[in-house]
KEPABA-217858 format. One record per atom (N, C-alpha, C, CB): residue number from 1; chain; atom name; x, z, y. Coordinates in nm, 2 decimals, always signed. Glycine has a CB too. Example, Ala and Ser with C-alpha at 12.3 -4.5 7.8 and 13.67 -1.06 7.14 Angstrom:
num  chaine  atome  east  up  north
1  A  N  +1.32  +0.78  -0.57
1  A  CA  +1.23  +0.78  -0.45
1  A  C  +1.32  +0.78  -0.33
1  A  CB  +1.13  +0.90  -0.45
2  A  N  +1.28  +0.71  -0.22
2  A  CA  +1.37  +0.71  -0.11
2  A  C  +1.29  +0.79  +0.00
2  A  CB  +1.41  +0.57  -0.06
This chain:
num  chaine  atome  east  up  north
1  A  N  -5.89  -10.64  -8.10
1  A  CA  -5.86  -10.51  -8.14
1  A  C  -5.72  -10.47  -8.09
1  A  CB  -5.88  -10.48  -8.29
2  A  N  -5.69  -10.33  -8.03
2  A  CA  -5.57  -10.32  -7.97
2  A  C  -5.46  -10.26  -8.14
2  A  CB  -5.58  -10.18  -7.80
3  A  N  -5.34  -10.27  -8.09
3  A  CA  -5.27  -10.22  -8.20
3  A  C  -5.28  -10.14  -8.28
3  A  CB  -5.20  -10.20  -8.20
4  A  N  -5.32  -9.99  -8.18
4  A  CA  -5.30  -9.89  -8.29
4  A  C  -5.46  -9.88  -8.37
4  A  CB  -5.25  -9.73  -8.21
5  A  N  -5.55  -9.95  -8.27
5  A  CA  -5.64  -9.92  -8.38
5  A  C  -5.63  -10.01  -8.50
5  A  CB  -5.77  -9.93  -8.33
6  A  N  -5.56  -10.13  -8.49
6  A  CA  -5.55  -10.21  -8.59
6  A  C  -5.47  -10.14  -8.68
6  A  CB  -5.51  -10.33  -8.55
7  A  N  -5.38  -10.14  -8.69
7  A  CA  -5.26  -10.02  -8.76
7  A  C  -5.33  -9.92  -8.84
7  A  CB  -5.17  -9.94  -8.65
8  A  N  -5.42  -9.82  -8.74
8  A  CA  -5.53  -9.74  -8.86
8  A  C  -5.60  -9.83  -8.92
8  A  CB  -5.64  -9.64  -8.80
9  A  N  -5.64  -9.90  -8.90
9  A  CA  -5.78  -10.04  -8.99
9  A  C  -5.65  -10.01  -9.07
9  A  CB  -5.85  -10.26  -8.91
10  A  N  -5.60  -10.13  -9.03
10  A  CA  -5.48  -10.20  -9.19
10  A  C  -5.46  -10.06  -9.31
10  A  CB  -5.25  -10.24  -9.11
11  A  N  -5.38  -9.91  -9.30
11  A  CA  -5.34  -9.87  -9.39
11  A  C  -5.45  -9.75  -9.40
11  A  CB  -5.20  -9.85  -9.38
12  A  N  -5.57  -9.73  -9.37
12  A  CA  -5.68  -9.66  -9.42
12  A  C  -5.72  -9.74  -9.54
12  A  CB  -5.79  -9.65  -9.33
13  A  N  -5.75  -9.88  -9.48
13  A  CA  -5.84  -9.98  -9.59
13  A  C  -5.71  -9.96  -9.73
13  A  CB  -5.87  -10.21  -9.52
14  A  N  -5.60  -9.97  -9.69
14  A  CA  -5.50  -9.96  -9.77
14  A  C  -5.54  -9.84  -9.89
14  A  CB  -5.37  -9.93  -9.67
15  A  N  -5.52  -9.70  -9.82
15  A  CA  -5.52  -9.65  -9.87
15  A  C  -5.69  -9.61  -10.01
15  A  CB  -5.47  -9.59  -9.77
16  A  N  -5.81  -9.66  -9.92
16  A  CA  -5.88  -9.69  -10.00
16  A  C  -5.93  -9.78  -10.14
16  A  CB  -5.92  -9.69  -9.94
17  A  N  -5.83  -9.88  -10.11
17  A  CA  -5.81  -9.95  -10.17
17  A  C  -5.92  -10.08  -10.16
17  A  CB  -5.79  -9.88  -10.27
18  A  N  -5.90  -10.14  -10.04
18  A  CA  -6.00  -10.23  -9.95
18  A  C  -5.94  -10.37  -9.94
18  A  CB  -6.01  -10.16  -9.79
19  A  N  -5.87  -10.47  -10.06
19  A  CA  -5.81  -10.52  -10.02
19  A  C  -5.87  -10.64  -9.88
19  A  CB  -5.75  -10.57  -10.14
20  A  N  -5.98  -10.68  -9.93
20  A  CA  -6.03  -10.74  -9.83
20  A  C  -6.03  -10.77  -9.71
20  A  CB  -6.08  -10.74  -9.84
21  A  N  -6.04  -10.57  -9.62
21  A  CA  -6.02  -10.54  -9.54
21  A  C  -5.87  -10.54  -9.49
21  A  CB  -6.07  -10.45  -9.54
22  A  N  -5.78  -10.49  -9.54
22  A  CA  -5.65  -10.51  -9.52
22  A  C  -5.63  -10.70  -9.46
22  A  CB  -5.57  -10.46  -9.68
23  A  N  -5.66  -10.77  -9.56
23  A  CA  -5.61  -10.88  -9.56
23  A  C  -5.67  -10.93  -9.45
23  A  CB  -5.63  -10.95  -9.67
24  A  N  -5.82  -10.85  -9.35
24  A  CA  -5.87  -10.88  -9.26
24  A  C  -5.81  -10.84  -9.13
24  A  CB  -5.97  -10.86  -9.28
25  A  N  -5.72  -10.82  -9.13
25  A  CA  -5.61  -10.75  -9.02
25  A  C  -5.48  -10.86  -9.00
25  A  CB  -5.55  -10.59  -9.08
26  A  N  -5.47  -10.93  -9.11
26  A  CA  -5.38  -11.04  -9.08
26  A  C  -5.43  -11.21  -9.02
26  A  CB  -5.30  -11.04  -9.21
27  A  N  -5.32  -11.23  -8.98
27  A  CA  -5.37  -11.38  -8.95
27  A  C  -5.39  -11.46  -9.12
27  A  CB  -5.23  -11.47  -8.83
28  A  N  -5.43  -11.56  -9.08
28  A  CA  -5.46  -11.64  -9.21
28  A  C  -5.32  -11.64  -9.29
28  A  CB  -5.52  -11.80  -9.17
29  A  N  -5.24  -11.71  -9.22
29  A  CA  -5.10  -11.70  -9.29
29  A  C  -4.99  -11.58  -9.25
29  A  CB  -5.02  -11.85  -9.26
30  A  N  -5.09  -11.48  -9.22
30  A  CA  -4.99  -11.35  -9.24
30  A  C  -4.89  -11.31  -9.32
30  A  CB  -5.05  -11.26  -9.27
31  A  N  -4.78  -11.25  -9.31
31  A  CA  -4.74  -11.19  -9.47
31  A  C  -4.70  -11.06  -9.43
31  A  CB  -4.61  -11.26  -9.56
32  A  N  -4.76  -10.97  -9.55
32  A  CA  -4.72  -10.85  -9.57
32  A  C  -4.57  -10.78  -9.69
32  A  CB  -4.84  -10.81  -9.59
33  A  N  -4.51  -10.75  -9.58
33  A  CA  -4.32  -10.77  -9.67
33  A  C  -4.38  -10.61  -9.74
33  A  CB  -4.10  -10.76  -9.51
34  A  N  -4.38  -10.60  -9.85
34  A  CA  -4.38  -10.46  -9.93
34  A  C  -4.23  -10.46  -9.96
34  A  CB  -4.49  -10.45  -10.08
35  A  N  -4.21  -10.32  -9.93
35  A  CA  -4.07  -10.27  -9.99
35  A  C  -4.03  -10.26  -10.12
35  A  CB  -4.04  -10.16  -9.95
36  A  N  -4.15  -10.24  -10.19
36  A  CA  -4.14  -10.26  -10.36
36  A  C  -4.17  -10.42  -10.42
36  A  CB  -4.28  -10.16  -10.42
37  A  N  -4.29  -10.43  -10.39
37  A  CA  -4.33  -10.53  -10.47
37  A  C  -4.33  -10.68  -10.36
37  A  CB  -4.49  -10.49  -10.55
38  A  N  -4.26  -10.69  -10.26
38  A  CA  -4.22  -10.80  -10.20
38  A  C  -4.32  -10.88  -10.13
38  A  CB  -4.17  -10.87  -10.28
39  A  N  -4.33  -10.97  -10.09
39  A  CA  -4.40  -11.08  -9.95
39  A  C  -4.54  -11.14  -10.06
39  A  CB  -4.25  -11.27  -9.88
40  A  N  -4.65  -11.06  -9.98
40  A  CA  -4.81  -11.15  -10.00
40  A  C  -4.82  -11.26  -9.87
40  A  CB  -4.97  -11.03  -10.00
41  A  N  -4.88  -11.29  -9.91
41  A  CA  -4.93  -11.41  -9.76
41  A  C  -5.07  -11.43  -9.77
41  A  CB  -4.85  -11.59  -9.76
42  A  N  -5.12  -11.44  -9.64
42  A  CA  -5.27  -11.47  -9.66
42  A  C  -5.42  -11.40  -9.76
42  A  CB  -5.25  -11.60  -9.70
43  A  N  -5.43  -11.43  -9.82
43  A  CA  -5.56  -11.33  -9.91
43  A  C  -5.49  -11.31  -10.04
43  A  CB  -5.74  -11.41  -9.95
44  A  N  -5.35  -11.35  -10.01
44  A  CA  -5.25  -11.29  -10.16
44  A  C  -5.27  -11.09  -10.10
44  A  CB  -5.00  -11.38  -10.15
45  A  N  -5.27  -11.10  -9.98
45  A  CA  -5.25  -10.94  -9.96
45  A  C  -5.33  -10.84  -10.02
45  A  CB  -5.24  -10.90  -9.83
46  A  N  -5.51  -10.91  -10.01
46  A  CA  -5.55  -10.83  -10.05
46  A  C  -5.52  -10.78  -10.24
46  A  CB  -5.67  -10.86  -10.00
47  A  N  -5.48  -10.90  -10.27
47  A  CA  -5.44  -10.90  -10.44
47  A  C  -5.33  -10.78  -10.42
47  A  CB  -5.36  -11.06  -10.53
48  A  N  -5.26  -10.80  -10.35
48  A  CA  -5.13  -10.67  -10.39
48  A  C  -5.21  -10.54  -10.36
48  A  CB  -4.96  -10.68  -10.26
49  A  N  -5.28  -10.51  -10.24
49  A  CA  -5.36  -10.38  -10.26
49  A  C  -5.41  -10.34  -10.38
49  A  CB  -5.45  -10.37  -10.20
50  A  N  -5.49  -10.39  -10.41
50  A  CA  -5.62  -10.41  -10.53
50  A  C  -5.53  -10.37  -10.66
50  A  CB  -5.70  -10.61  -10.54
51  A  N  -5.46  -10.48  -10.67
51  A  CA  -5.37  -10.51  -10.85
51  A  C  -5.25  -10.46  -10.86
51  A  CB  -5.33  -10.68  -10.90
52  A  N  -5.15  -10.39  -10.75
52  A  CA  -5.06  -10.32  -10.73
52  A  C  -5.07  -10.21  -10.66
52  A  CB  -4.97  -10.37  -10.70
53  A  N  -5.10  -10.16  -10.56
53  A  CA  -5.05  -10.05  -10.50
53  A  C  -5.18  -9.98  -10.56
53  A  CB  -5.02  -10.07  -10.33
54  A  N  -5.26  -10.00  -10.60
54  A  CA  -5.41  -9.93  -10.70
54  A  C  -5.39  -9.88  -10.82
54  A  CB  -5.52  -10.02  -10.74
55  A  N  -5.30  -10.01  -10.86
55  A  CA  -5.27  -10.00  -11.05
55  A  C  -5.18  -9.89  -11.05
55  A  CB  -5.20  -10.15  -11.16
56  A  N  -5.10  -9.89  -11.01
56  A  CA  -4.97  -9.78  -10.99
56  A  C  -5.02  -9.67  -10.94
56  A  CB  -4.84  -9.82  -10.89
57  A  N  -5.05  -9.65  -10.83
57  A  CA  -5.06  -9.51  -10.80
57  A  C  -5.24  -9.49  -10.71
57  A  CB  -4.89  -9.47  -10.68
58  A  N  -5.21  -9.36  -10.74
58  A  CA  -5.36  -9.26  -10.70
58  A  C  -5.37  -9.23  -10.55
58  A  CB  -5.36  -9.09  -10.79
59  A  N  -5.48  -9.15  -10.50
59  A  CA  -5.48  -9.03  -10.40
59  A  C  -5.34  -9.08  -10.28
59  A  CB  -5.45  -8.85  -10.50
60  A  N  -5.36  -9.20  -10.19
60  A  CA  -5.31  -9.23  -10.09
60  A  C  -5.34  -9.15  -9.95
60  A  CB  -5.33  -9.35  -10.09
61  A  N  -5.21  -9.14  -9.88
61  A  CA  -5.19  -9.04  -9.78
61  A  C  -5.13  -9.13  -9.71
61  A  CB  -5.12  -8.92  -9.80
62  A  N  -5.19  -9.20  -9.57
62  A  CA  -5.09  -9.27  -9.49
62  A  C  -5.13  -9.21  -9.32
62  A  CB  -5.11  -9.46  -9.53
63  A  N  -5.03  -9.12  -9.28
63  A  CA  -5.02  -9.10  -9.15
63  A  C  -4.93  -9.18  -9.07
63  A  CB  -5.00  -8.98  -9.13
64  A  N  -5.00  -9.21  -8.96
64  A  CA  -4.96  -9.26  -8.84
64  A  C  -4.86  -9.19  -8.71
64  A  CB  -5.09  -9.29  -8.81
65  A  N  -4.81  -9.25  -8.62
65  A  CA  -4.72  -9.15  -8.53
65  A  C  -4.61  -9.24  -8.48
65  A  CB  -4.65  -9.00  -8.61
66  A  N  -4.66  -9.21  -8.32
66  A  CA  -4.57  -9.27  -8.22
66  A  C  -4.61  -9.43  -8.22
66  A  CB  -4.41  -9.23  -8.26
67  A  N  -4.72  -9.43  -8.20
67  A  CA  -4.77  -9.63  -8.20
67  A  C  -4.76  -9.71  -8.07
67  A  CB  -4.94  -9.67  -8.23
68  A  N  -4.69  -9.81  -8.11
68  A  CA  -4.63  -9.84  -7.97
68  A  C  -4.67  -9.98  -7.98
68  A  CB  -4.45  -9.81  -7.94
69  A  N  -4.64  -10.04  -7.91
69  A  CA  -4.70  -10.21  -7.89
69  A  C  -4.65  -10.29  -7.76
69  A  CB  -4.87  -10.23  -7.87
70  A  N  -4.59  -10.36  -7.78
70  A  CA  -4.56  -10.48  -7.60
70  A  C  -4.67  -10.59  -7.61
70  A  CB  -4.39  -10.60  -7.59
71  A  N  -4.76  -10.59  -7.69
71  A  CA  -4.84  -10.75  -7.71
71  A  C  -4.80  -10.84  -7.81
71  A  CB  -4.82  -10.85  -7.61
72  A  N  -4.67  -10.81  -7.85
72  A  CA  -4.60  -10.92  -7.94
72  A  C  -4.55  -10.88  -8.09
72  A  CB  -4.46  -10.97  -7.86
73  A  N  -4.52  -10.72  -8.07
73  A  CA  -4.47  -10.69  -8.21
73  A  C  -4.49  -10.50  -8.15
73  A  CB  -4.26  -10.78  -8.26
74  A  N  -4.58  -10.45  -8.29
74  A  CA  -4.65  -10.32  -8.26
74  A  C  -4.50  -10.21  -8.38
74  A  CB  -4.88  -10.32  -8.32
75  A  N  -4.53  -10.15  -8.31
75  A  CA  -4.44  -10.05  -8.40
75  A  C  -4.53  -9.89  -8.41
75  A  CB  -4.27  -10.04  -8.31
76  A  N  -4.54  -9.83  -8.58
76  A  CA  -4.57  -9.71  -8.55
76  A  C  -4.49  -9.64  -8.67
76  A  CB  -4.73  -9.68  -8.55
77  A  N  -4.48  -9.50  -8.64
77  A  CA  -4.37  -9.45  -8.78
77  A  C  -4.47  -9.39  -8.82
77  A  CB  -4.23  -9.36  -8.77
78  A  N  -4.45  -9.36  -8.99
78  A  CA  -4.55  -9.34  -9.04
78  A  C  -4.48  -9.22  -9.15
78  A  CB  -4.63  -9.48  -9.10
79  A  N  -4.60  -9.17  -9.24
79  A  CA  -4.53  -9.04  -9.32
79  A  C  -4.68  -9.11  -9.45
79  A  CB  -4.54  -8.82  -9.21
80  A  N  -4.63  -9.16  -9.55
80  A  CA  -4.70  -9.14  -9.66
80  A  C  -4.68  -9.12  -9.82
80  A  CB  -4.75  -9.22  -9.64
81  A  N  -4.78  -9.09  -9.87
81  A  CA  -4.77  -9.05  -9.99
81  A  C  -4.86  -9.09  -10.08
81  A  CB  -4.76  -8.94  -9.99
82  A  N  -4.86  -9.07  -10.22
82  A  CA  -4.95  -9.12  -10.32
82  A  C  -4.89  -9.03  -10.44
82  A  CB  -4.96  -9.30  -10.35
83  A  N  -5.01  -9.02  -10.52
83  A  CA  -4.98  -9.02  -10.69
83  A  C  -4.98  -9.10  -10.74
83  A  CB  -5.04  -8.97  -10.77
84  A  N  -4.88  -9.10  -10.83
84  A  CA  -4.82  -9.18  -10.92
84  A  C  -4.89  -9.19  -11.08
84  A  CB  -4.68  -9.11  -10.92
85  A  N  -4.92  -9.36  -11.10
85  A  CA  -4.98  -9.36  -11.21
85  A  C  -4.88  -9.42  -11.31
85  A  CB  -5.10  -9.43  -11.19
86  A  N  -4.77  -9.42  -11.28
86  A  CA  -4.67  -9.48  -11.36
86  A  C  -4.64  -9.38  -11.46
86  A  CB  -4.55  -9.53  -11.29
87  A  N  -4.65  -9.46  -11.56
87  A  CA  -4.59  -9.34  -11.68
87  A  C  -4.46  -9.25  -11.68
87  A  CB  -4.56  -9.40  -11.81
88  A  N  -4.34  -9.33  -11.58
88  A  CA  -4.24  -9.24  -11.58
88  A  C  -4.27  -9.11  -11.50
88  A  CB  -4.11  -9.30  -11.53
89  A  N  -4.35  -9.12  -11.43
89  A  CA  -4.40  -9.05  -11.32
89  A  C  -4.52  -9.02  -11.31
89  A  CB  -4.38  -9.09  -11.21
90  A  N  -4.65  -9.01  -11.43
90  A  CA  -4.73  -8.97  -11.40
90  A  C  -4.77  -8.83  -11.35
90  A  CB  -4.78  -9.00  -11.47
91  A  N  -4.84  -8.84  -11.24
91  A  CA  -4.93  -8.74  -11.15
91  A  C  -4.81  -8.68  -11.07
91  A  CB  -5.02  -8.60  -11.24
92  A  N  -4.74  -8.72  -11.06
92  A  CA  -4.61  -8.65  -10.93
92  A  C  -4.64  -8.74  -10.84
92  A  CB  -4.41  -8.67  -10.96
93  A  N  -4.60  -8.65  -10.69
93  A  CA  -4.64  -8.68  -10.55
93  A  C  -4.53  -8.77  -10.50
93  A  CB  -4.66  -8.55  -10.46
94  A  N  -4.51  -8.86  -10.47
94  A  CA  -4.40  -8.94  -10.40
94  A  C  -4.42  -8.96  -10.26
94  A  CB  -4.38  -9.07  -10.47
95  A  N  -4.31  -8.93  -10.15
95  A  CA  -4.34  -8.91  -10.02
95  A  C  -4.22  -8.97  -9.99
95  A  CB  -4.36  -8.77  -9.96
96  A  N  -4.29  -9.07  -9.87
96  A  CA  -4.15  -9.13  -9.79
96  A  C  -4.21  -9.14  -9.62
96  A  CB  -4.10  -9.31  -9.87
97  A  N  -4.09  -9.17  -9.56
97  A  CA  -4.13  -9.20  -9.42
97  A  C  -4.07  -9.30  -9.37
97  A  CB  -4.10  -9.10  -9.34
98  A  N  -4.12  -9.39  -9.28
98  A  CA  -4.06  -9.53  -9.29
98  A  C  -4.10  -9.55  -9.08
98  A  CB  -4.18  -9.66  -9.44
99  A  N  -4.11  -9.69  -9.06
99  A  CA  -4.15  -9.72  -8.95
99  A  C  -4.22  -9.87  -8.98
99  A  CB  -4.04  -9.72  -8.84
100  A  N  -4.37  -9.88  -8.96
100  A  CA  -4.43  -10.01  -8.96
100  A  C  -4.31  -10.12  -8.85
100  A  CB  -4.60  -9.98  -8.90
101  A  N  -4.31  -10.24  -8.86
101  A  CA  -4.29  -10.32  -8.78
101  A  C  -4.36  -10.44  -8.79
101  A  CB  -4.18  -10.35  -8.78
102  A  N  -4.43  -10.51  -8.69
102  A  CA  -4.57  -10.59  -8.69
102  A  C  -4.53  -10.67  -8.58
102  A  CB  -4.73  -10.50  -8.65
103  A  N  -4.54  -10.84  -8.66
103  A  CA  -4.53  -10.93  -8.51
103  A  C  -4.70  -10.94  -8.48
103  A  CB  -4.44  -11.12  -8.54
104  A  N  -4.70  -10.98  -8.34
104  A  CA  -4.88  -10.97  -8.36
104  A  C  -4.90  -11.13  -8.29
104  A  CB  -4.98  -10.81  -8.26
105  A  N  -5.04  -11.15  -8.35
105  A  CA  -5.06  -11.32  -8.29
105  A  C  -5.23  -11.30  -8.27
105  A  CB  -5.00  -11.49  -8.43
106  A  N  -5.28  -11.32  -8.15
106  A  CA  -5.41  -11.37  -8.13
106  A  C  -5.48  -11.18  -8.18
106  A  CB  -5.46  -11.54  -8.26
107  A  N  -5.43  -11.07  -8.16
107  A  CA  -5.50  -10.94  -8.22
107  A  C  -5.44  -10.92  -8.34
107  A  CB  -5.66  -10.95  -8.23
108  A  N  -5.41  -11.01  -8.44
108  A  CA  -5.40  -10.96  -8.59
108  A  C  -5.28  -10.98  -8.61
108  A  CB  -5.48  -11.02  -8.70
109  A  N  -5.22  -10.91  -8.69
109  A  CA  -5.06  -10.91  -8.76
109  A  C  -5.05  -11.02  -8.82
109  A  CB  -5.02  -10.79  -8.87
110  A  N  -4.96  -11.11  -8.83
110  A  CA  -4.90  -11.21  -8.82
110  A  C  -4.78  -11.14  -8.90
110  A  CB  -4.90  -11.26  -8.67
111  A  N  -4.71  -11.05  -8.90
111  A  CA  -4.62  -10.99  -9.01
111  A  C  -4.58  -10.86  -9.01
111  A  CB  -4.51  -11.05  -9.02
112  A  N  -4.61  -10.82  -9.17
112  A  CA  -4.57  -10.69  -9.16
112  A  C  -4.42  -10.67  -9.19
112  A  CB  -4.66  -10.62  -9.25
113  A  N  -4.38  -10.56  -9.21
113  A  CA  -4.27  -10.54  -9.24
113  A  C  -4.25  -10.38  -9.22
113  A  CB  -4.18  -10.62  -9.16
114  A  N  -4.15  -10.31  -9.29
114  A  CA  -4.09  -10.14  -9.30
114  A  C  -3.95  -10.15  -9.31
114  A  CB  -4.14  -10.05  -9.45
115  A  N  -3.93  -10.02  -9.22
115  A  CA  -3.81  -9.97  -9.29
115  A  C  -3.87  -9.85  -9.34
115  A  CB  -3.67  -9.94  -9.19
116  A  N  -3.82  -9.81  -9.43
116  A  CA  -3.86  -9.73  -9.53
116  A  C  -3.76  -9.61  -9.60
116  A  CB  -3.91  -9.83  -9.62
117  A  N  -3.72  -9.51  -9.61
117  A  CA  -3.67  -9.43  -9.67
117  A  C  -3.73  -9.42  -9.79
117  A  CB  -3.66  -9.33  -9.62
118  A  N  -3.72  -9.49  -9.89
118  A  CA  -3.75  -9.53  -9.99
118  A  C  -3.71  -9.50  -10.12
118  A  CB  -3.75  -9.62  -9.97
119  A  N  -3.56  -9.45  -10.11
119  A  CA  -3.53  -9.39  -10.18
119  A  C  -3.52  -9.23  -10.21
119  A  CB  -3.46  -9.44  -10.16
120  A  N  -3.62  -9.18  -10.10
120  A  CA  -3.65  -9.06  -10.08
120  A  C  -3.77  -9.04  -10.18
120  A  CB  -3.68  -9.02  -9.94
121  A  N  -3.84  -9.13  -10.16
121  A  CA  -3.97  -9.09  -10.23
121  A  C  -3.93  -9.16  -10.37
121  A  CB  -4.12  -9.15  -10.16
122  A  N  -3.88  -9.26  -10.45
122  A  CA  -3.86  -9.26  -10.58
122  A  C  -3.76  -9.13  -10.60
122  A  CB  -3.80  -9.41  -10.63
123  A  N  -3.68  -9.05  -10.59
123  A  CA  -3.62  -8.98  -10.60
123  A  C  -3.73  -8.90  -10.65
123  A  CB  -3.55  -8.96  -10.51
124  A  N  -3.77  -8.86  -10.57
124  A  CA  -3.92  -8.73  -10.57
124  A  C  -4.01  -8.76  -10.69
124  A  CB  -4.06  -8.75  -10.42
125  A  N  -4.01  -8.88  -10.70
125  A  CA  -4.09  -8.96  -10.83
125  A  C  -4.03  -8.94  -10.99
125  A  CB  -4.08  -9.13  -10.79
126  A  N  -3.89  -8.88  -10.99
126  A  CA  -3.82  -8.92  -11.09
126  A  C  -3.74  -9.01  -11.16
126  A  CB  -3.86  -8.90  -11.13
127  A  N  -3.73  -9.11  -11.11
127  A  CA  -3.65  -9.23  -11.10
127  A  C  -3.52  -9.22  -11.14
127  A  CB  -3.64  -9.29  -10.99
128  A  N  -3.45  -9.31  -11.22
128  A  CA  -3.33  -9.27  -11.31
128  A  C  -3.22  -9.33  -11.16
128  A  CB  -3.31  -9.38  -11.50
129  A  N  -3.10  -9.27  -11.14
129  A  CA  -3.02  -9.30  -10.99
129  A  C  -3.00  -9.45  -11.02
129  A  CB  -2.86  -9.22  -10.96
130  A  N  -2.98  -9.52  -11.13
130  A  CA  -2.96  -9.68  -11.15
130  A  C  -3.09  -9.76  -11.10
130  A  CB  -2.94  -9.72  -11.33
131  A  N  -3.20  -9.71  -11.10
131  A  CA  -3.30  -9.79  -11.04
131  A  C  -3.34  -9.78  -10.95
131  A  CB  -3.38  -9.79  -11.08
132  A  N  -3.27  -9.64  -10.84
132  A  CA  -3.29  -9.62  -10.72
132  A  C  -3.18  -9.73  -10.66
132  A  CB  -3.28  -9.46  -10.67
133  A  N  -3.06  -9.75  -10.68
133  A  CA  -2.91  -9.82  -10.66
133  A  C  -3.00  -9.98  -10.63
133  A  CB  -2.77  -9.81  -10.85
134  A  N  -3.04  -10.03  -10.76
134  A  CA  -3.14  -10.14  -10.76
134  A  C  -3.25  -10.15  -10.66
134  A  CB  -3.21  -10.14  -10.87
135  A  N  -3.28  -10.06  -10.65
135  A  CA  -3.40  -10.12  -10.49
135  A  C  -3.28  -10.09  -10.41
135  A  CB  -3.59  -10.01  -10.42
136  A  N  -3.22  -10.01  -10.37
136  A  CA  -3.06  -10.01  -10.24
136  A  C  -3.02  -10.14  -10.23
136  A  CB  -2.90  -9.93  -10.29
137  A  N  -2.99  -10.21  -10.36
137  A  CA  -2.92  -10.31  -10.34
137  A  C  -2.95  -10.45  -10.28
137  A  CB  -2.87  -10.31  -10.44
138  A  N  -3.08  -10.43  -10.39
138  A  CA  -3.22  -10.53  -10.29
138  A  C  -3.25  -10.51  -10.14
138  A  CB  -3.37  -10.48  -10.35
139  A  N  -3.28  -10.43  -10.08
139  A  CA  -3.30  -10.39  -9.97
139  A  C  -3.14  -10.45  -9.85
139  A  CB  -3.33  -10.21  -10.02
140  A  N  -3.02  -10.41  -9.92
140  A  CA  -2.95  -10.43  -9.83
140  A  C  -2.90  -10.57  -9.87
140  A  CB  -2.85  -10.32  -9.81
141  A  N  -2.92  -10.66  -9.96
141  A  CA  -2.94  -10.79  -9.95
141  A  C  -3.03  -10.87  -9.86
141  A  CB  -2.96  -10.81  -10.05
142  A  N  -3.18  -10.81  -9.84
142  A  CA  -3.26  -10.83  -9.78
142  A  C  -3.19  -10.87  -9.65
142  A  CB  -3.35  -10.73  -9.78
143  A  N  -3.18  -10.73  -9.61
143  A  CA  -3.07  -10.70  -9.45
143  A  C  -3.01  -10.80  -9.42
143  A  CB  -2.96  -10.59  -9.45
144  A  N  -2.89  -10.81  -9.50
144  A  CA  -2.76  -10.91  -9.44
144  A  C  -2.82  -11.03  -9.45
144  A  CB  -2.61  -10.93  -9.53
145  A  N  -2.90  -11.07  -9.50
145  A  CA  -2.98  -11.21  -9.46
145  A  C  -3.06  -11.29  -9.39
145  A  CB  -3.04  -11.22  -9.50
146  A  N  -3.13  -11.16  -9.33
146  A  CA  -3.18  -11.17  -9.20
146  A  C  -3.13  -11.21  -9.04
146  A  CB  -3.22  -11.07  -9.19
147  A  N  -3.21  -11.34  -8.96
147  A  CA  -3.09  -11.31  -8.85
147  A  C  -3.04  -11.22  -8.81
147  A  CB  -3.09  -11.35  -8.75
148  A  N  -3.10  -11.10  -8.74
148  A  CA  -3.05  -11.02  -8.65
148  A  C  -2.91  -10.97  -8.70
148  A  CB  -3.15  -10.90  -8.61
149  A  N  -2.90  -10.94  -8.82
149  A  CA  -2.76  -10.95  -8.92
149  A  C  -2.65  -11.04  -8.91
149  A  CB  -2.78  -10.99  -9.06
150  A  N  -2.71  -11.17  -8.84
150  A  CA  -2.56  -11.22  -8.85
150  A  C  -2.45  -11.18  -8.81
150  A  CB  -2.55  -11.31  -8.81
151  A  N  -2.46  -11.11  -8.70
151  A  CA  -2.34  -11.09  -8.63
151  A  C  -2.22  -10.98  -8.69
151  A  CB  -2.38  -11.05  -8.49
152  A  N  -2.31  -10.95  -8.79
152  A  CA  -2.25  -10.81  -8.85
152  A  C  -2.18  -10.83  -9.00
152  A  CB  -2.37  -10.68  -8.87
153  A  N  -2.20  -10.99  -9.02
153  A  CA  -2.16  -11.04  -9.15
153  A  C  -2.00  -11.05  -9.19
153  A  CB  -2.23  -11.19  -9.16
């Protein structure tokens, strides 16, 4: 399967809440890096669909745009949204826009990964600014950890 159709597979099933399918888009020892709830691997992913990104929130919206691919690592920017089942936030729309990043192996993602404006959409959600600061801070720990970071350490 070429990228972008894989990319729609992956975050439709997502949005339906398909973990199975999702998890059928990765290689066996795939991992999918969530910006919230952190690194599944393998048929851990479909558990994070299913038991997190379901339990939390409603009515998923995931568009696609600008999908690109060399063979090795697929990139598309995306615009999505959900309702919120969280009690600080029930039934409010949370919207963010990010960019998939996908190493790919043999057709199937091999790893996911986002950059994410992330703090746009808990904002939207209602989120106290100390818990938005907390995923920031996480996030840019993430960063400086990573090679491509070293040089900037």
């Amino acid at each position: 399967m070429n990228f972008a159709d894989l990319i729609v597979t992956m975050t439709q099933a997502a949005c339906r809440g398909d973990g199975a399918a999702v998890a059928a888009c990765f290689t066996p020892d795939g991992i999918y890096h969530d910006c919230f709830y952190g690194p599944f691997q393998g048929t851990a992913i479909a558990t994070m669909v299913e038991d997190f990104f379901h339990r939390d929130a409603r009515e998923f919206r995931w568009d696609l745009h600008d999908v690109v691919d060399d063979g090795r690592t697929g990139y598309a920017r995306y615009v999505f949204s959900y309702e919120s089942k969280l009690p600080i936030a029930s039934g409010r729309r949370a919207l963010f826009e990010g960019v998939s990043i996908c190493e790919l192996r043999g057709g199937k993602i091999a790893s996911y990964r986002e950059v994410a404006n992330s703090a746009v959409g808990l904002y939207t959600l209602g989120f106290a600014p100390e818990r938005i600061a907390k995923l920031l801070a996480r996030e840019a720990r993430e960063l400086a950890a990573r090679s491509e970071a070293a040089t900037h350490r």
